[in-house]
N, C-alpha and C positions, 0 to 999 in steps of 0.2 A: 557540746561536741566532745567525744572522748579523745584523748590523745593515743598518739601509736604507742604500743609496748615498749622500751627502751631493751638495747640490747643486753642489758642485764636481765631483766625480765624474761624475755626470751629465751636464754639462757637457762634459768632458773627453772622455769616451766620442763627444759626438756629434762633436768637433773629432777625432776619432780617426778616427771615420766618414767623415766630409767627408775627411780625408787620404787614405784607401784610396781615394777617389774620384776624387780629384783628380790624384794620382799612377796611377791606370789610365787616365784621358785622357791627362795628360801621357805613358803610353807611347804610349797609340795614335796621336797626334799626332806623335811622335819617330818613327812608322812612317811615318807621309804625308809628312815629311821626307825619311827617307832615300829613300822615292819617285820624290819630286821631285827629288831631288840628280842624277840625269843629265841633268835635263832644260836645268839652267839652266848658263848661258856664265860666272858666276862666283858662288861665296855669298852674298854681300851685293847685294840689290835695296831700297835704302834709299826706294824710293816705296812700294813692298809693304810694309814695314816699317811706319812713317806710317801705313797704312790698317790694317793688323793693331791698333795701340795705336788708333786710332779705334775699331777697330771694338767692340774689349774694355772701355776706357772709357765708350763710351757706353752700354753692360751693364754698367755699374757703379750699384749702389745708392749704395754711399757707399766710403768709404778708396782714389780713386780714386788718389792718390800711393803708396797700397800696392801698387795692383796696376802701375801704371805701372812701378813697380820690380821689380816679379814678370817680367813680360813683356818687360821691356828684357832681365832675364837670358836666360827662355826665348829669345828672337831670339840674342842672343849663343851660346848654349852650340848652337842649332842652326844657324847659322854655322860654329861651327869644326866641330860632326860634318859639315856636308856639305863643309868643304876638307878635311878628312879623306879623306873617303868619294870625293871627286874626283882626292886624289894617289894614292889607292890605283888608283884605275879607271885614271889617266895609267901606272903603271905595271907593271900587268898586261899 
């Protein structure tokens, strides 16, 4: 006979949830990126930037230093994919 899940468990599973979820936006997001990546004269638009962390912020319930920190990396790691994905285009 199995036993019931413990409320840890339970737990754990829904933070597991929320991860597959969170991580299939974050691709599809990292797809509108590379999108955009021909469009723009260099990676870093640090007024766009400012307004992205507005905009996420002020969607924020509470732990807004957590996500602050989430989102400075997303801009960061979407930054270097698109000077990436810019030297690659310069040298084709």
């Amino acid at each position: 006979m199995r036993r019931a899940p413990s409320r840890l468990e339970r737990l754990r599973r829904r933070v597991d949830a929320l991860d597959r979820r969170i991580a299939a936006l974050l691709g599809r997001r990292l797809r509108l990126v590379d999108a955009i990546a021909p469009m723009k004269a260099r990676p870093r638009d640090a007024g766009r930037e400012r307004a992205v962390l507005k905009n996420v912020l002020s969607a924020a319930g509470g732990g807004r230093d957590f996500l602050a920190e989430i989102y400075r990396a997303v801009l960061r790691a979407s930054r270097r994919r698109q000077a990436g994905r810019r030297g690659r285009r310069k040298r084709g």
